[in-house]
N, CA and C atoms of all chains as a GROMACS GRO file, in nm:
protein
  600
    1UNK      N    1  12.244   8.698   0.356
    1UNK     CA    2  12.253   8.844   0.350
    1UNK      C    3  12.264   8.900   0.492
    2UNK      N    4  12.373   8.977   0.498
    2UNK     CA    5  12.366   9.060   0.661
    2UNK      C    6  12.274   9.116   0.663
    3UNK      N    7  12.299   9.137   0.854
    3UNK     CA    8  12.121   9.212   0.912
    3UNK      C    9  12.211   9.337   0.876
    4UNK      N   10  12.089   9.452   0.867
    4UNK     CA   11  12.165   9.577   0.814
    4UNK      C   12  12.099   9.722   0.908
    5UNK      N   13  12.132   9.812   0.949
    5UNK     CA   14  12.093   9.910   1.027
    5UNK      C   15  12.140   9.998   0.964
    6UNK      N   16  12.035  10.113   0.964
    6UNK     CA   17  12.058  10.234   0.850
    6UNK      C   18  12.040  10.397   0.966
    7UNK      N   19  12.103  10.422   0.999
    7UNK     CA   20  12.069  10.547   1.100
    7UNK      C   21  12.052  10.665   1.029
    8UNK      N   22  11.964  10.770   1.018
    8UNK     CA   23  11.993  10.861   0.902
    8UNK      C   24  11.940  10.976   1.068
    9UNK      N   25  12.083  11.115   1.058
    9UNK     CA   26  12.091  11.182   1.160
    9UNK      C   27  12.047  11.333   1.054
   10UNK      N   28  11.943  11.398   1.078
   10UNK     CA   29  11.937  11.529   0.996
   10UNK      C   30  11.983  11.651   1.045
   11UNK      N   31  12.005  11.742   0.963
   11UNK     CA   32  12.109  11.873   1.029
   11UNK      C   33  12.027  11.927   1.140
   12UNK      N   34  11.904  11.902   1.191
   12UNK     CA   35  11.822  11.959   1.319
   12UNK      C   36  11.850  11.836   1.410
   13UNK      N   37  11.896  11.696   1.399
   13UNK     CA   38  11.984  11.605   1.468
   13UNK      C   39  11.833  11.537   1.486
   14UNK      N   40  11.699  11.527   1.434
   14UNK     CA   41  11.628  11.426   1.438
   14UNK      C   42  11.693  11.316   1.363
   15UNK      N   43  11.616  11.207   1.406
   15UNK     CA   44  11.678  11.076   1.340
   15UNK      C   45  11.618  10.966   1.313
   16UNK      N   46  11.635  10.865   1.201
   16UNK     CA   47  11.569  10.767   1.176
   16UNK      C   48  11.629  10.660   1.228
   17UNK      N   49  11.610  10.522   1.257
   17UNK     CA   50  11.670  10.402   1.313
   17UNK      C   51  11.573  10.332   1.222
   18UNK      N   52  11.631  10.231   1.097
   18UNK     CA   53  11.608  10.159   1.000
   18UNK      C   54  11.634  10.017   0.948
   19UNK      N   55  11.568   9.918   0.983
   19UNK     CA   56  11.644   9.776   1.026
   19UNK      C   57  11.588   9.704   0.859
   20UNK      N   58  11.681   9.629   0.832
   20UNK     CA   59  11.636   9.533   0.671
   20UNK      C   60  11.716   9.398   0.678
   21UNK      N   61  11.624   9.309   0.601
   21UNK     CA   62  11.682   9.147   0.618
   21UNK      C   63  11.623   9.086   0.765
   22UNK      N   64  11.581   9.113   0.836
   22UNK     CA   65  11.548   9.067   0.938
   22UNK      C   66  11.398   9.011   0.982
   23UNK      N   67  11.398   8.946   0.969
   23UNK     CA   68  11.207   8.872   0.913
   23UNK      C   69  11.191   8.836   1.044
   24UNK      N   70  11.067   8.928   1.086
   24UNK     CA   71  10.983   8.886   1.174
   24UNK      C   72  11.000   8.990   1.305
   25UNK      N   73  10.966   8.963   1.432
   25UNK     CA   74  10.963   9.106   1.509
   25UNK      C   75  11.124   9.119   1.580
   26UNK      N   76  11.244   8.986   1.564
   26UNK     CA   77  11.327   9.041   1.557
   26UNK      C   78  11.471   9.133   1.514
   27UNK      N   79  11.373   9.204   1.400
   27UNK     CA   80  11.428   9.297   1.402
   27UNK      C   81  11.400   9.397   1.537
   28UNK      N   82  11.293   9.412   1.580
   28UNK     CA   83  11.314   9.540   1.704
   28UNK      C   84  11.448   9.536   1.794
   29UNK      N   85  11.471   9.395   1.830
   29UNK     CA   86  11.560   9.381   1.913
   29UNK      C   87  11.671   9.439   1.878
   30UNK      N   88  11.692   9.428   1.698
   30UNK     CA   89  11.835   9.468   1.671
   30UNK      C   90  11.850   9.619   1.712
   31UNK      N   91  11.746   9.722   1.702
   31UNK     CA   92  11.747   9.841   1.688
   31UNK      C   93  11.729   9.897   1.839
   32UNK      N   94  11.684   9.770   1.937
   32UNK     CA   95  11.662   9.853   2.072
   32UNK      C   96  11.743   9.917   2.147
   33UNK      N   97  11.857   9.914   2.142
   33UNK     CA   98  11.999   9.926   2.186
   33UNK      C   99  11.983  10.061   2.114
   34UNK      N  100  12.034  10.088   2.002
   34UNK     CA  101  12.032  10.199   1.887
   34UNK      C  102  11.975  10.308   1.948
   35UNK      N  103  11.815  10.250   1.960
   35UNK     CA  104  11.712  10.387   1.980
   35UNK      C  105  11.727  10.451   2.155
   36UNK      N  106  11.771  10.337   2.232
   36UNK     CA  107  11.744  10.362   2.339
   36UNK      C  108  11.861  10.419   2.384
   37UNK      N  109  11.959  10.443   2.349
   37UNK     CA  110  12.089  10.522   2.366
   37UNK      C  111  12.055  10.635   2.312
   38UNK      N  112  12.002  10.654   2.181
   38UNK     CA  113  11.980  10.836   2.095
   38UNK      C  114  11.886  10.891   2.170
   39UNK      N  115  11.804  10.860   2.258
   39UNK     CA  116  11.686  10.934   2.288
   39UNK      C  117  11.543  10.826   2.368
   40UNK      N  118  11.432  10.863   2.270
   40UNK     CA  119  11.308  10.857   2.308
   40UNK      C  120  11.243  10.839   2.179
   41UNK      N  121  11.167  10.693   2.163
   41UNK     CA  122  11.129  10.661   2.014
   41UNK      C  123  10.966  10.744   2.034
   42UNK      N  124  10.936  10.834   1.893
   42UNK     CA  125  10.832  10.920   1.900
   42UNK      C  126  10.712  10.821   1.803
   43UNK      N  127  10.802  10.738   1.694
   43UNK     CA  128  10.736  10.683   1.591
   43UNK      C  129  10.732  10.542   1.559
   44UNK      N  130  10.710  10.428   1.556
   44UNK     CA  131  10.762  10.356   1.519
   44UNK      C  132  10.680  10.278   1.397
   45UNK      N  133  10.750  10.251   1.277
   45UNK     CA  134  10.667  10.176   1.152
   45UNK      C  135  10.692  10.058   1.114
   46UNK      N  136  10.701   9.972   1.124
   46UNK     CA  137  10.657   9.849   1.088
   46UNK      C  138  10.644   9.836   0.955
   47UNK      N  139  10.737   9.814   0.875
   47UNK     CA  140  10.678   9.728   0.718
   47UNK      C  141  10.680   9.680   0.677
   48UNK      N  142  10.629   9.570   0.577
   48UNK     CA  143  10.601   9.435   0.496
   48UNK      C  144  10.653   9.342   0.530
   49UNK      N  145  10.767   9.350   0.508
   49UNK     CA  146  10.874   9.265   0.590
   49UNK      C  147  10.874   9.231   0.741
   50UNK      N  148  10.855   9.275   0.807
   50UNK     CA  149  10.850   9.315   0.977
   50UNK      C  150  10.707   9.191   0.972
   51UNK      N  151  10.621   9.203   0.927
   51UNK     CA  152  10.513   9.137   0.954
   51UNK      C  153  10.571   9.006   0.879
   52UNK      N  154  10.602   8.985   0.817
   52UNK     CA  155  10.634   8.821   0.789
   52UNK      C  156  10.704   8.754   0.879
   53UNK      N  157  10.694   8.592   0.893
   53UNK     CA  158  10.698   8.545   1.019
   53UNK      C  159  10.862   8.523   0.991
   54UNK      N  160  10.920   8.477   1.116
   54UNK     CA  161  11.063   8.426   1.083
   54UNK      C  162  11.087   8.295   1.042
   55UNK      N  163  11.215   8.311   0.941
   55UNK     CA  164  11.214   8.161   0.895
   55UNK      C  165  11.255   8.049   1.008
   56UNK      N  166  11.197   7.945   1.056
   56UNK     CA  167  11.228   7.886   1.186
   56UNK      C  168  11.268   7.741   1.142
   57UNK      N  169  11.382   7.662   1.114
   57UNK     CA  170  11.358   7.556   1.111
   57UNK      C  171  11.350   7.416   1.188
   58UNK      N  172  11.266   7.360   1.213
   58UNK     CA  173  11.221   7.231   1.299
   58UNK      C  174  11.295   7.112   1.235
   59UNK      N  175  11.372   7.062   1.353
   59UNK     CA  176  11.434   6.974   1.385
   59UNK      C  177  11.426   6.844   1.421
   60UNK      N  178  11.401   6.694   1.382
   60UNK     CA  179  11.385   6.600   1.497
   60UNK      C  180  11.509   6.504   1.561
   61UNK      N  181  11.328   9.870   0.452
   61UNK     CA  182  11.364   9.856   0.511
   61UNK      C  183  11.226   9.744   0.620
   62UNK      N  184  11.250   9.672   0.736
   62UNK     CA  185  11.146   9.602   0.781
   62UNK      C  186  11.118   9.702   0.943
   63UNK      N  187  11.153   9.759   0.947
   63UNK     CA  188  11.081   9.849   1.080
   63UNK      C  189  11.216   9.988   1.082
   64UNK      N  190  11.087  10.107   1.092
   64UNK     CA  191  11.177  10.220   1.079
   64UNK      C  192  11.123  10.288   1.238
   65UNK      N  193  11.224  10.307   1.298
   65UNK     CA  194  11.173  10.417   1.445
   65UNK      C  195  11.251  10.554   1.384
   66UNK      N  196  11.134  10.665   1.443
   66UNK     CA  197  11.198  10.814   1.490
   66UNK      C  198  11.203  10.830   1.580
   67UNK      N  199  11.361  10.921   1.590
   67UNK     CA  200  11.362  10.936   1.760
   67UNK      C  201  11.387  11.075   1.800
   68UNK      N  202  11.349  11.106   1.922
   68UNK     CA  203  11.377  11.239   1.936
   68UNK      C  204  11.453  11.237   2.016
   69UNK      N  205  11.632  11.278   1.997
   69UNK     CA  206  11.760  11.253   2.062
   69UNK      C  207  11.734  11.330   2.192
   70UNK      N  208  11.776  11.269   2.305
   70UNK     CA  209  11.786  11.319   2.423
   70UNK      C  210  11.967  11.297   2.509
   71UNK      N  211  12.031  11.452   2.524
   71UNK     CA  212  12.148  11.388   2.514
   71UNK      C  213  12.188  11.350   2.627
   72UNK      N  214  12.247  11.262   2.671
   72UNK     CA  215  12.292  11.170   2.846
   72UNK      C  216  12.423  11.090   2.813
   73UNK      N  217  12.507  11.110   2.728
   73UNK     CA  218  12.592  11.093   2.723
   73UNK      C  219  12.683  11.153   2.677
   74UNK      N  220  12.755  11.205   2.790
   74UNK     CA  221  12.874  11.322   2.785
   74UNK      C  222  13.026  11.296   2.743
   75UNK      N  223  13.050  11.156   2.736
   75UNK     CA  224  13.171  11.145   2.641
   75UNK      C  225  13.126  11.136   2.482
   76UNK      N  226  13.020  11.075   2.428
   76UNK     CA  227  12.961  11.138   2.267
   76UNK      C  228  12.971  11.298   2.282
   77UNK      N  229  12.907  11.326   2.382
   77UNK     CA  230  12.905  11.491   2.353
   77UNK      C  231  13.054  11.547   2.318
   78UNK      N  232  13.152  11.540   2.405
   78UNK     CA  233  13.263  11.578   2.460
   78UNK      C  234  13.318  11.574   2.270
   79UNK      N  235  13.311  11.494   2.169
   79UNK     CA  236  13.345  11.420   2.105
   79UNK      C  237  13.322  11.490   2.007
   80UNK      N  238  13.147  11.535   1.980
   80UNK     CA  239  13.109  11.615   1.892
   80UNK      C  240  13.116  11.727   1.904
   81UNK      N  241  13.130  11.774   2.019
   81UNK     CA  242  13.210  11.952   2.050
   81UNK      C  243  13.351  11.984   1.990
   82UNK      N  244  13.428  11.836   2.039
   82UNK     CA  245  13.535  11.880   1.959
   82UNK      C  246  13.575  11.934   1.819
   83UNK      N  247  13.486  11.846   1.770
   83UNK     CA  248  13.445  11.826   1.614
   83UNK      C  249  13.393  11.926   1.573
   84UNK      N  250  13.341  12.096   1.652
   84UNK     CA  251  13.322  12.179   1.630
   84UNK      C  252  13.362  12.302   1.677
   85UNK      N  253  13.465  12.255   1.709
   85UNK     CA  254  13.558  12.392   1.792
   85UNK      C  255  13.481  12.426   1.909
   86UNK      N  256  13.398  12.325   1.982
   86UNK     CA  257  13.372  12.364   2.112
   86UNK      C  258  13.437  12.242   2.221
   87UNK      N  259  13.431  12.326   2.359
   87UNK     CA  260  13.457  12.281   2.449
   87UNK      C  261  13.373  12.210   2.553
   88UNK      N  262  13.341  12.098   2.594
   88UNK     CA  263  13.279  12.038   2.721
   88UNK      C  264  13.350  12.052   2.852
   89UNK      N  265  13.263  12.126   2.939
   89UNK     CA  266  13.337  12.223   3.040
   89UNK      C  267  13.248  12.111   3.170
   90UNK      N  268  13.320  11.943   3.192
   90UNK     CA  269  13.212  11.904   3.279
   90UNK      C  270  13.227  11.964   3.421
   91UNK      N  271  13.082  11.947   3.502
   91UNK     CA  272  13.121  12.046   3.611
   91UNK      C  273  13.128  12.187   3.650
   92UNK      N  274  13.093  12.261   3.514
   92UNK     CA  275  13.118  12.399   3.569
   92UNK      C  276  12.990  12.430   3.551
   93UNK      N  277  12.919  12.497   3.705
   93UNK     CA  278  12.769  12.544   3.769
   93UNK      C  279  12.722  12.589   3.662
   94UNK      N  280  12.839  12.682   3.614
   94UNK     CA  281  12.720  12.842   3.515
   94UNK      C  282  12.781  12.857   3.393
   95UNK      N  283  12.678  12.904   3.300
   95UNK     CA  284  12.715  12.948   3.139
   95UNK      C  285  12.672  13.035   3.132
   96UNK      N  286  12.764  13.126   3.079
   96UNK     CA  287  12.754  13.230   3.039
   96UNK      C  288  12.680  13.291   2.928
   97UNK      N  289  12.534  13.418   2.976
   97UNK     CA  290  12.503  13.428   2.873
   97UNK      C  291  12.434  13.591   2.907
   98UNK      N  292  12.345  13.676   2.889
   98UNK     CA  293  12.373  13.818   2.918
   98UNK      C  294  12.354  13.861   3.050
   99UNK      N  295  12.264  13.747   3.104
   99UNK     CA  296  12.294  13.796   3.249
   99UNK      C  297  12.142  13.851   3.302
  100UNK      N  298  12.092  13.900   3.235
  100UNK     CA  299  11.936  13.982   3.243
  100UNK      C  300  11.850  13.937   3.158
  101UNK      N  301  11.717  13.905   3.174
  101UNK     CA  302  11.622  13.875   3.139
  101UNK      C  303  11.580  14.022   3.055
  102UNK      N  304  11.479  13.997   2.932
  102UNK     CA  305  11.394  14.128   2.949
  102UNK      C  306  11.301  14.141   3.051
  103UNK      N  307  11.319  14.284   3.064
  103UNK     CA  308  11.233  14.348   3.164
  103UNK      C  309  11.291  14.368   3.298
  104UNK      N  310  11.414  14.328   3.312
  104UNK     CA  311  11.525  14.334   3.440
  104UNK      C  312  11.507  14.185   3.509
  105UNK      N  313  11.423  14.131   3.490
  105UNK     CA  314  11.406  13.978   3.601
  105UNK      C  315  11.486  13.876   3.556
  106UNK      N  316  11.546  13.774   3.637
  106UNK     CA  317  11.534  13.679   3.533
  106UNK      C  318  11.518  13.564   3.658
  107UNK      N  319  11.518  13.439   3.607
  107UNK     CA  320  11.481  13.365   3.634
  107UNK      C  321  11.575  13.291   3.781
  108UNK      N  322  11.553  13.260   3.910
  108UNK     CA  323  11.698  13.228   3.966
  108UNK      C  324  11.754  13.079   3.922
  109UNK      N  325  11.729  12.997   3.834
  109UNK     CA  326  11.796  12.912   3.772
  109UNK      C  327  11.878  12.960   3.638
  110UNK      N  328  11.823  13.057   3.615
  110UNK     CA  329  11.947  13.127   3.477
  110UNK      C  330  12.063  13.149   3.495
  111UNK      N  331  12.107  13.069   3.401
  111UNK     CA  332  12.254  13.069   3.402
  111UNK      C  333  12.290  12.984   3.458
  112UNK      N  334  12.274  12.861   3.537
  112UNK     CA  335  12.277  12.767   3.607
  112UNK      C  336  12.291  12.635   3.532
  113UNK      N  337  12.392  12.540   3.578
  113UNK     CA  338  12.399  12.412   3.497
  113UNK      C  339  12.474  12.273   3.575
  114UNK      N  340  12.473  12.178   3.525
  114UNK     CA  341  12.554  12.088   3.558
  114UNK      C  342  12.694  12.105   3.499
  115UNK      N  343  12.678  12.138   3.368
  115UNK     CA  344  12.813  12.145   3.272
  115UNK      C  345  12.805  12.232   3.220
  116UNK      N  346  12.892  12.263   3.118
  116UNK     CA  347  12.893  12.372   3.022
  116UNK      C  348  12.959  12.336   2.840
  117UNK      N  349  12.888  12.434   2.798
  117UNK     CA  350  13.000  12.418   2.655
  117UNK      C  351  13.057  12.568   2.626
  118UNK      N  352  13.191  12.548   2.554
  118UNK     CA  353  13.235  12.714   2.564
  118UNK      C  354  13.297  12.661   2.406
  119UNK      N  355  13.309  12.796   2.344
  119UNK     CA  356  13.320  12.824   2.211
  119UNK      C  357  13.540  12.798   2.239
  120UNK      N  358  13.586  12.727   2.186
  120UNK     CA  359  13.714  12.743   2.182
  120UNK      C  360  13.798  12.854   2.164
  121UNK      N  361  13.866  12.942   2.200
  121UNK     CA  362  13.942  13.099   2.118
  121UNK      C  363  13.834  13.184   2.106
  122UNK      N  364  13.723  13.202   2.219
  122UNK     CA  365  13.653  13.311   2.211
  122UNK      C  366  13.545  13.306   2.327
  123UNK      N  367  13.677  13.410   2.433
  123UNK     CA  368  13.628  13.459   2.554
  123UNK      C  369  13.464  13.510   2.557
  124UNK      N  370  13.468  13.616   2.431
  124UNK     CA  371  13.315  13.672   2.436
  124UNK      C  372  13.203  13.547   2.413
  125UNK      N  373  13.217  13.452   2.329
  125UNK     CA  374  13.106  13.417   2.296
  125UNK      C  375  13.050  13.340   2.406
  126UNK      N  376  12.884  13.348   2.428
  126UNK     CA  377  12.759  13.296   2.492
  126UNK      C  378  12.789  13.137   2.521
  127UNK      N  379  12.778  13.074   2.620
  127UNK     CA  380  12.813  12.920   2.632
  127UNK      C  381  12.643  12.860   2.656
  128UNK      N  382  12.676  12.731   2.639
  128UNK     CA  383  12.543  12.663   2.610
  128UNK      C  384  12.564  12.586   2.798
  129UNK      N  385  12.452  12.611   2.873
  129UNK     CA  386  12.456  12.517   2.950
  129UNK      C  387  12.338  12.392   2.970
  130UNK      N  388  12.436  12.258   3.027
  130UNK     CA  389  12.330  12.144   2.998
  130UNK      C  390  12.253  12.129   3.155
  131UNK      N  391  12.140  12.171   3.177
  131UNK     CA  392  12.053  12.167   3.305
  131UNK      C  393  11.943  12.041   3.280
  132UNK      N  394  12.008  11.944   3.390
  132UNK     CA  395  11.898  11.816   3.407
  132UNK      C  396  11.790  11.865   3.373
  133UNK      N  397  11.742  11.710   3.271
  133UNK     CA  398  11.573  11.769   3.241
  133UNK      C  399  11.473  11.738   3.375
  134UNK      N  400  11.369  11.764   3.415
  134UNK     CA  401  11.281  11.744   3.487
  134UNK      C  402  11.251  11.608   3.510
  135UNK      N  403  11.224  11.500   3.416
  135UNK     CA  404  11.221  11.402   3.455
  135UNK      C  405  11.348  11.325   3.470
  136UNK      N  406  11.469  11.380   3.444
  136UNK     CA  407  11.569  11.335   3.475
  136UNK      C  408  11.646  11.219   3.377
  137UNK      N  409  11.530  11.227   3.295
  137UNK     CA  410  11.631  11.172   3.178
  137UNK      C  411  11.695  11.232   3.104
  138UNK      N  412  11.867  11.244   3.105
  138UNK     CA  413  11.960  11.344   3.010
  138UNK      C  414  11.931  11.483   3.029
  139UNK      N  415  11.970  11.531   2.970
  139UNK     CA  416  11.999  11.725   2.986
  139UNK      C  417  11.937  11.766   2.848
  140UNK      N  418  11.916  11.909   2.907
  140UNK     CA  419  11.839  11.995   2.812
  140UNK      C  420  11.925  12.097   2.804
  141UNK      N  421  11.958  12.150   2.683
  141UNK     CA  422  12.076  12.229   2.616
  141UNK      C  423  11.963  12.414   2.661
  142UNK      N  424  12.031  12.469   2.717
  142UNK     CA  425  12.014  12.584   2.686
  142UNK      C  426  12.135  12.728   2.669
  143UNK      N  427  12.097  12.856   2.595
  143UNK     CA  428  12.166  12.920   2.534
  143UNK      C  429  12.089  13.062   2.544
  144UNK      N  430  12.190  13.185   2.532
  144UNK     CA  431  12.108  13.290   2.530
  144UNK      C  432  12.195  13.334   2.370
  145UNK      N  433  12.090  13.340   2.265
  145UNK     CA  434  12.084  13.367   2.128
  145UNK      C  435  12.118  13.490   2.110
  146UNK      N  436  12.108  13.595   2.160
  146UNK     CA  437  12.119  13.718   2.172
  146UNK      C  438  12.242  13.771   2.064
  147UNK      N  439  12.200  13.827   1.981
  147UNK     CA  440  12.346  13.849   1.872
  147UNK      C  441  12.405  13.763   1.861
  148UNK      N  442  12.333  13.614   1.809
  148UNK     CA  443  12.378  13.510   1.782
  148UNK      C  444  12.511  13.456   1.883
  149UNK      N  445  12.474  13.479   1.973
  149UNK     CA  446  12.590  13.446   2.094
  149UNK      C  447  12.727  13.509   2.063
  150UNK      N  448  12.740  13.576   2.031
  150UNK     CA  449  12.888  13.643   2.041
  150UNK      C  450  12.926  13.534   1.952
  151UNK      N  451  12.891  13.473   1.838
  151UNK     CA  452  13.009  13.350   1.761
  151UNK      C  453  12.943  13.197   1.838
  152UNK      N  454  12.840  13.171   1.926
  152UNK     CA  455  12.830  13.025   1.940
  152UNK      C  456  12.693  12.944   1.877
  153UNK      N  457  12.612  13.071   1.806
  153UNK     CA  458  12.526  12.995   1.688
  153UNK      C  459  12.583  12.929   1.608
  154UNK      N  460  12.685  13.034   1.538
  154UNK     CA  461  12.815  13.017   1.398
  154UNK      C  462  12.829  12.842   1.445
  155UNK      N  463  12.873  12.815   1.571
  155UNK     CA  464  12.941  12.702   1.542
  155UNK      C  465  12.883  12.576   1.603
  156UNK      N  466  12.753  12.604   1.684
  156UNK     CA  467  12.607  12.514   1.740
  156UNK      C  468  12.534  12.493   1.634
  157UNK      N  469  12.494  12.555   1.519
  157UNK     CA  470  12.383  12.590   1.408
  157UNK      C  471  12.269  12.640   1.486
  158UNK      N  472  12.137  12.693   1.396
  158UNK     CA  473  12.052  12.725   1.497
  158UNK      C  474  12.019  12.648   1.536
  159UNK      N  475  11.879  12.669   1.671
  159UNK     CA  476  11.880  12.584   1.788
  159UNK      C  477  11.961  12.426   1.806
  160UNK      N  478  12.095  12.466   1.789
  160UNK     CA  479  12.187  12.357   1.814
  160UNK      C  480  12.215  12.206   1.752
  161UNK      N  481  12.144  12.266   1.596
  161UNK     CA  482  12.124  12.137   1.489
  161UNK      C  483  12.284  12.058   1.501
  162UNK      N  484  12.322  12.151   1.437
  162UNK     CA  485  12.473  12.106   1.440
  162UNK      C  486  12.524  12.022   1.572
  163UNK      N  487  12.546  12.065   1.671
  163UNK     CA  488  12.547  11.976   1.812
  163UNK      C  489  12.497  11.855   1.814
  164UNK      N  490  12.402  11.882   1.809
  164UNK     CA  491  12.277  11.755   1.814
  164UNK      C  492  12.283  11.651   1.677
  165UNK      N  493  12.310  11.713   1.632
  165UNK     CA  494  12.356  11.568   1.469
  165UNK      C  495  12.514  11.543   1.493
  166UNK      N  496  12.606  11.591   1.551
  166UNK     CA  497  12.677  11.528   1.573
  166UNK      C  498  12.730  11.420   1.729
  167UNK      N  499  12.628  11.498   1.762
  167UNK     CA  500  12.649  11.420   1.898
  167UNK      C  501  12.538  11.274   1.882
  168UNK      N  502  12.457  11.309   1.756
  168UNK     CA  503  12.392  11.153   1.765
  168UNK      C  504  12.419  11.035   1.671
  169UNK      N  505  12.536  11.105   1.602
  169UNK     CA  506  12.618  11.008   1.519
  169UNK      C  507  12.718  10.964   1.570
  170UNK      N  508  12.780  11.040   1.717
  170UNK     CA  509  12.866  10.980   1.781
  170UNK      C  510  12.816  10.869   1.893
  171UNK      N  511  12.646  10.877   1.927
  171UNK     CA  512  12.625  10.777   1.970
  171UNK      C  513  12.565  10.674   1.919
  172UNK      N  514  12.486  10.686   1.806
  172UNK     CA  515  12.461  10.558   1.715
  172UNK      C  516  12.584  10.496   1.650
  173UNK      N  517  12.654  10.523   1.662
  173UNK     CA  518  12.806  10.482   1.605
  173UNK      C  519  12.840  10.368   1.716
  174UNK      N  520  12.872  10.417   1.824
  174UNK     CA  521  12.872  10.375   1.973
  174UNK      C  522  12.763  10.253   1.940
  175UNK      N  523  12.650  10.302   1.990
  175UNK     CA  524  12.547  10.165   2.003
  175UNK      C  525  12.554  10.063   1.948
  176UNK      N  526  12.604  10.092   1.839
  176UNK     CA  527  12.528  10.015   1.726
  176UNK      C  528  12.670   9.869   1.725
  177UNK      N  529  12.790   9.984   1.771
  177UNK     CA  530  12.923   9.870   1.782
  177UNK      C  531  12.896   9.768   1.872
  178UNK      N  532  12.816   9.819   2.036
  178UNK     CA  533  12.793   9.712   2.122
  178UNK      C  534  12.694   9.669   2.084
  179UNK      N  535  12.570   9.641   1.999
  179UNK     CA  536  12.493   9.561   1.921
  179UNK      C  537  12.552   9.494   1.840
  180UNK      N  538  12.700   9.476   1.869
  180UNK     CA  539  12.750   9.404   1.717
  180UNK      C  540  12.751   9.438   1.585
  181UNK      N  541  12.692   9.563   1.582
  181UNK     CA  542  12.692   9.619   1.413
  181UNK      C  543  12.866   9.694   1.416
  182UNK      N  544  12.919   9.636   1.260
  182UNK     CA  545  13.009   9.727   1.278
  182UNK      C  546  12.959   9.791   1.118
  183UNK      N  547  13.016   9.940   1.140
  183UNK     CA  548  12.984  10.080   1.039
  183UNK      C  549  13.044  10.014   0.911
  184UNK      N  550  12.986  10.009   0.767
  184UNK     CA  551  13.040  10.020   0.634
  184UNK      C  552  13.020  10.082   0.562
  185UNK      N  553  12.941  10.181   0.585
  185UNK     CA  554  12.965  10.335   0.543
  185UNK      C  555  12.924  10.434   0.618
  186UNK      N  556  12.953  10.582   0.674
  186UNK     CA  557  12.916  10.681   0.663
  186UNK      C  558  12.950  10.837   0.587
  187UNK      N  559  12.818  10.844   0.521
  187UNK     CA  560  12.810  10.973   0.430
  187UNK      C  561  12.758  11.064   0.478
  188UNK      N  562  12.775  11.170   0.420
  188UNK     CA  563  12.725  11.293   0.441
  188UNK      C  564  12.637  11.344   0.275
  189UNK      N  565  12.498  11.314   0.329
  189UNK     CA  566  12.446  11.357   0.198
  189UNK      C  567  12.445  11.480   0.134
  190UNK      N  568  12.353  11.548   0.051
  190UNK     CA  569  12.378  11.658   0.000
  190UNK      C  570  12.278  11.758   0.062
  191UNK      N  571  12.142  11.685   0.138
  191UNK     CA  572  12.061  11.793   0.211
  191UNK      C  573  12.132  11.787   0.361
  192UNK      N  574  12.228  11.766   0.394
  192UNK     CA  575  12.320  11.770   0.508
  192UNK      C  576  12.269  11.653   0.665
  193UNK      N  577  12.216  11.607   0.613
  193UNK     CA  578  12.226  11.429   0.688
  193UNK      C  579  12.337  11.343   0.684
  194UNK      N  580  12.347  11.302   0.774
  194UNK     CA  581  12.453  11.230   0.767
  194UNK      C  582  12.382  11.055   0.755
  195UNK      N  583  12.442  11.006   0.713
  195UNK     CA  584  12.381  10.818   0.675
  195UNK      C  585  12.479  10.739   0.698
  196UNK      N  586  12.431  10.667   0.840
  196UNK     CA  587  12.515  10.550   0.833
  196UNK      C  588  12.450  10.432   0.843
  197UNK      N  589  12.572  10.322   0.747
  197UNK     CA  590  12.482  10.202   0.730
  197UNK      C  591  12.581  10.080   0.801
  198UNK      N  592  12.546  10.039   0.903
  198UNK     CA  593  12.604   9.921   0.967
  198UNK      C  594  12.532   9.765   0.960
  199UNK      N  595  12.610   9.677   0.956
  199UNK     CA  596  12.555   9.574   0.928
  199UNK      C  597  12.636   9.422   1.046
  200UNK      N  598  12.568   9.316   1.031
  200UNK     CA  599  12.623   9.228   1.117
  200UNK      C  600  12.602   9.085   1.073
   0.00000   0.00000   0.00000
């Protein structure tokens, strides 16, 4: 499943930056670029997903 | 979704801007000191930075209307939009929205659009919902 980024811009031009499919804390990375071009992040939430670890697989 | 940020758009990029002015019958005037707006403070004073800018925006086909100028913010990150409202600017509320919603949602869909391409996301949809957000969903 693609990584997916959801930007939602409201008619007062606040904005959300929304990352899914991406297990574990890199998703931030996908969105750092995103947020750090629109502005100044005021909020940031973290959910269910975000806290599960990434799938990593070990090799020998 | 697995992590949601809010952001509070700060604008510093003047070709997005340039982009979303167009997109509203305004003009990006880079370079020009002063915008035009009544000229007097109440009470006769005004401020000696009034009217003062790095750039400007001017309403396209309308000499009278009030221009928005963008004056570095203080800490120097990006510009701070200001405007004199006064009888809705001679016509440049009409086409800014109030305090410059309109501007500002399009100038930050022209740069999350942007970003998101040099992150490798490319756009597979953007809508315009029905409470007047715009939604875009890029993926990679």
């Amino acid at each position: 499943m693609p990584d997916t980024v959801t930007i939602i811009v409201n008619p007062d031009g606040s904005t959300e930056v929304g990352v899914e499919c991406i297990k574990g804390t890199a998703c931030k990375d996908a969105t750092k670029e995103i947020e750090r071009a629109l502005g100044r992040t005021v909020k940031d939430s973290p959910t269910k997903e975000m806290q599960e670890k990434p799938h990593v697989k070990h090799s020998r | 979704m697995s992590h949601i940020a809010t952001i509070e758009i700060i604008v510093k990029d003047l070709d997005s801007l340039e982009l979303a002015c167009a997109e509203l019958g305004l003009e990006l005037m880079r370079n020009q000191r002063t915008y035009k707006w009544y000229g007097r403070a109440v009470g006769g004073t005004a401020d000696a930075s009034d009217g003062l800018c790095e750039h400007a925006i001017r309403v396209k086909g309308n000499d009278r209307a009030y221009e928005i100028g963008l004056v570095r913010k203080a800490d120097g990150l990006g510009y701070e939009l200001r405007w004199d409202d006064y009888n809705s600017g001679y016509g440049l509320v009409e086409k800014v929205g109030a305090k410059a919603g309109k501007l500002i949602q399009g100038y930050a869909v022209e740069v999350a659009v942007r970003a998101a391409k040099r992150a490798g996301f490319r756009v597979v949809k953007k809508v315009t919902r029905t409470d007047g957000s715009v939604a875009i969903t890029t993926q990679r």
